[in-house]
C-alpha positions as CSV (number, residue, x, y, z in Angstrom):
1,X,-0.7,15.6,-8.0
2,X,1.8,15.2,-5.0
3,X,4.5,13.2,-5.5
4,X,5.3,10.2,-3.1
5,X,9.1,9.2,-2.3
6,X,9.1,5.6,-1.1
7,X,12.6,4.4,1.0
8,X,13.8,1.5,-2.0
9,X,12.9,-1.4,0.2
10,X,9.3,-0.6,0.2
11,X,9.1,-0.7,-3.6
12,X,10.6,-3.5,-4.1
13,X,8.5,-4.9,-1.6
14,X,5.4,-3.6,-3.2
15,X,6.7,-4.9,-6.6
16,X,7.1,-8.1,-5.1
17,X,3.9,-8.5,-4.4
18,X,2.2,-7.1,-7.3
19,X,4.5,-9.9,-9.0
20,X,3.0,-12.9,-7.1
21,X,-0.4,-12.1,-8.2
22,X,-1.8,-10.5,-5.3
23,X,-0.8,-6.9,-5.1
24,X,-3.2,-5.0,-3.2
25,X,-2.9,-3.8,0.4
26,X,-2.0,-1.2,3.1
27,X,1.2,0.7,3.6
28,X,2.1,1.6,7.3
29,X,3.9,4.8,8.4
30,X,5.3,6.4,11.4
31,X,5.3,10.4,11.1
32,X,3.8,10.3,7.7
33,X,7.0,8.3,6.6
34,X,6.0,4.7,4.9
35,X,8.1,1.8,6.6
36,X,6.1,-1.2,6.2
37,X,4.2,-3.2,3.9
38,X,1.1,-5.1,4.8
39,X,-0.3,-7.2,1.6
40,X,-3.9,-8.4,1.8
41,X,-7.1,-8.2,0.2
42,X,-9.6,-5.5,1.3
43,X,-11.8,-8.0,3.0
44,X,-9.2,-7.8,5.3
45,X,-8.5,-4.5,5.8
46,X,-9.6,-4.2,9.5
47,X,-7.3,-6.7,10.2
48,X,-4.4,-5.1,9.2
49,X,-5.4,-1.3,10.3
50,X,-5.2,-3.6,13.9
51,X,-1.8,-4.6,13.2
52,X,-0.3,-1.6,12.0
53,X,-2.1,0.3,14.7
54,X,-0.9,-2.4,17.3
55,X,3.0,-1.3,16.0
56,X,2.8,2.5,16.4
57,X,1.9,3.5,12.9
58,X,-0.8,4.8,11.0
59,X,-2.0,4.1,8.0
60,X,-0.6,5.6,5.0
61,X,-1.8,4.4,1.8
62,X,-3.7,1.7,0.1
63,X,-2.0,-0.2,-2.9
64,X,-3.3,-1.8,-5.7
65,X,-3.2,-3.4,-9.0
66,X,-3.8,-0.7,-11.8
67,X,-6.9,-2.7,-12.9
68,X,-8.3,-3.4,-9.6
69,X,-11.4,-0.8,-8.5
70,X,-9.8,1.0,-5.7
71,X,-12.0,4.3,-4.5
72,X,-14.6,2.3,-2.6
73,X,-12.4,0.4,-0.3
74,X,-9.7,3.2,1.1
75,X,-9.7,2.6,4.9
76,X,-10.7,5.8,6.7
77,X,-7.8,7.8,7.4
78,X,-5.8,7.0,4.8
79,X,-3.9,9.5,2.8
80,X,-3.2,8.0,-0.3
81,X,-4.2,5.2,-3.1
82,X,-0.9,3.7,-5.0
83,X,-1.9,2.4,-8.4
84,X,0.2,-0.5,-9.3
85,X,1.3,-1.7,-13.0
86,X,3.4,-4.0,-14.0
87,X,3.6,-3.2,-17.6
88,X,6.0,-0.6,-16.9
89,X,9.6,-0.1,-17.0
90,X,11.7,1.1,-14.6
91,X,10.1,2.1,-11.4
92,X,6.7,1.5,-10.6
């Protein structure tokens, strides 16, 4: 297993929004480095591979909740998945 170092802002972005209730998404990088977050549900995945496409990134990883299936929705491309739980303490 590889680990991942994400820049502080983006994990407290992504615990953010595993807080509100959502927490599932994409995470946007420019050469390999994650810099942005783009919550959303994988119906809407093509949506936001546009967007982050349309900035100059790629996409980096798909986040979400711990519970949530995760293996059949990964956007082609994508390096990594990012299991979520909020039942831990300290970092997620």
């Amino acid at each position: 297993m590889k680990r991942l170092k994400l820049p502080r802002t983006l994990a407290n972005t992504l615990l953010a929004d595993l807080q509100s209730g959502v927490g599932e998404g994409l995470i946007g990088a420019i050469a390999d480095v994650p810099v942005s977050v783009y919550p959303c549900p994988p119906a809407h995945f093509a949506a936001a591979l546009a967007l982050i496409r349309s900035r100059g990134e790629t996409s980096f990883a798909r986040y979400a909740h711990a519970a949530a299936p995760i293996a059949d929705s990964v956007p082609t491309g994508t390096s990594y998945q990012i299991l979520l739980a909020a039942d831990i303490k300290g970092v997620i």
